[in-house]
C-alpha positions as CSV (number, residue, x, y, z in Angstrom):
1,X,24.6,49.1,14.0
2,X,21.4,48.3,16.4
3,X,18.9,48.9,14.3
4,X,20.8,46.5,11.5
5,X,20.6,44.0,14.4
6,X,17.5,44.0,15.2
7,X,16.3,42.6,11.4
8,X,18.5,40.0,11.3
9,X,18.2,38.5,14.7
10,X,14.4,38.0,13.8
11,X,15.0,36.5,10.8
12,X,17.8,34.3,11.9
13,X,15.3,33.4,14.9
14,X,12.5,32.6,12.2
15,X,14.8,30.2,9.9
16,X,16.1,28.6,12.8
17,X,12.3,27.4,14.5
18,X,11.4,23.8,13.2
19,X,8.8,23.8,10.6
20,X,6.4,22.2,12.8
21,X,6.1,24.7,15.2
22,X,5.4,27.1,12.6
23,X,2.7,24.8,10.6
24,X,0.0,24.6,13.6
25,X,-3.7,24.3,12.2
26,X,-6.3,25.9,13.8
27,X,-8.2,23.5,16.3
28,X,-11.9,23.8,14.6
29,X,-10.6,22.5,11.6
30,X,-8.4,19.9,12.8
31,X,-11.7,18.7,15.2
32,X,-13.8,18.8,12.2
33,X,-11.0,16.2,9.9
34,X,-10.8,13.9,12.6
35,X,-14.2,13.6,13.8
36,X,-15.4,12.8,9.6
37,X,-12.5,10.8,8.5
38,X,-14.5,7.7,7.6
39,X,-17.5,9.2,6.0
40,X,-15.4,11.7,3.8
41,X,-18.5,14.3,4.4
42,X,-18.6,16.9,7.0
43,X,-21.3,19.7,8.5
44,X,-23.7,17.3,8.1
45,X,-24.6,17.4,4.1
46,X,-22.6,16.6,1.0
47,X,-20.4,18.6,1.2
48,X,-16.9,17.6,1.2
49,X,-14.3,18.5,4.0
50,X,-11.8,19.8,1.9
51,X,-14.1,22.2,0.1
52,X,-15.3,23.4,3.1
53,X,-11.7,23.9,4.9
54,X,-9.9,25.4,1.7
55,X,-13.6,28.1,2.2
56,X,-13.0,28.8,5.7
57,X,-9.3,29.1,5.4
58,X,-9.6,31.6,2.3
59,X,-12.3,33.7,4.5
60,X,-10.0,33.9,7.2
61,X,-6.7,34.8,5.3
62,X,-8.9,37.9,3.3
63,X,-10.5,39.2,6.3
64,X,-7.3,41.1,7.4
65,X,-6.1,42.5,3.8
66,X,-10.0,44.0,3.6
67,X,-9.7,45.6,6.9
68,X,-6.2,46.4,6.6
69,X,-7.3,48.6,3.4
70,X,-10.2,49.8,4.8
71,X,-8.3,51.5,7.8
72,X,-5.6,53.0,4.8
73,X,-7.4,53.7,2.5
74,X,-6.7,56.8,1.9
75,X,-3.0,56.2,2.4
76,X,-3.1,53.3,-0.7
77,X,-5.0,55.6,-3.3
78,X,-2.5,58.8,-2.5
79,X,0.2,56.4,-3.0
80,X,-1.3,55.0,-6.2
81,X,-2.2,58.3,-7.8
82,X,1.4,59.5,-7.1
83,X,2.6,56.4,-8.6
84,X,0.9,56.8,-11.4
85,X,1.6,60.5,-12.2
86,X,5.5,60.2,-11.4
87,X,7.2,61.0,-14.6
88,X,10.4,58.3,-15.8
């Protein structure tokens, strides 16, 4: 029954929190929107803030699923090879 709980409480904890707390930024890039919202450029060439943030935000989001597969590794190709040889 316990372990059922357990599941459920954090998802019901999860829905519940307003979507604002959940939707923080991270303070380099908020910095970096404010401090260039006339000029439309940031890090000082022509380069446009939104490029630049959607670059840094797709770096960061990749960085785990690299090292999470680099740490099992082995884990992900056993799993695939046995996938792929299981008859049905």
């Amino acid at each position: 029954m316990s372990r059922n709980l357990l599941p459920l409480l954090l998802l019901a904890i999860v829905l519940l929190v307003p979507d604002v707390v959940l939707a923080q930024g991270c303070a380099m890039c908020k910095a970096v929107v404010q401090n260039n919202e006339g000029s439309g450029h940031a890090f000082g060439g022509t380069q446009a803030i939104g490029k630049g943030l959607n670059s840094g935000i797709l770096y960061l989001m990749a960085v785990p699923y690299v090292l999470l597969f680099l740490l099992f590794r082995k884990r992900i190709v056993g799993f695939v090879r046995e996938f792929a040889g299981a008859q049905g």
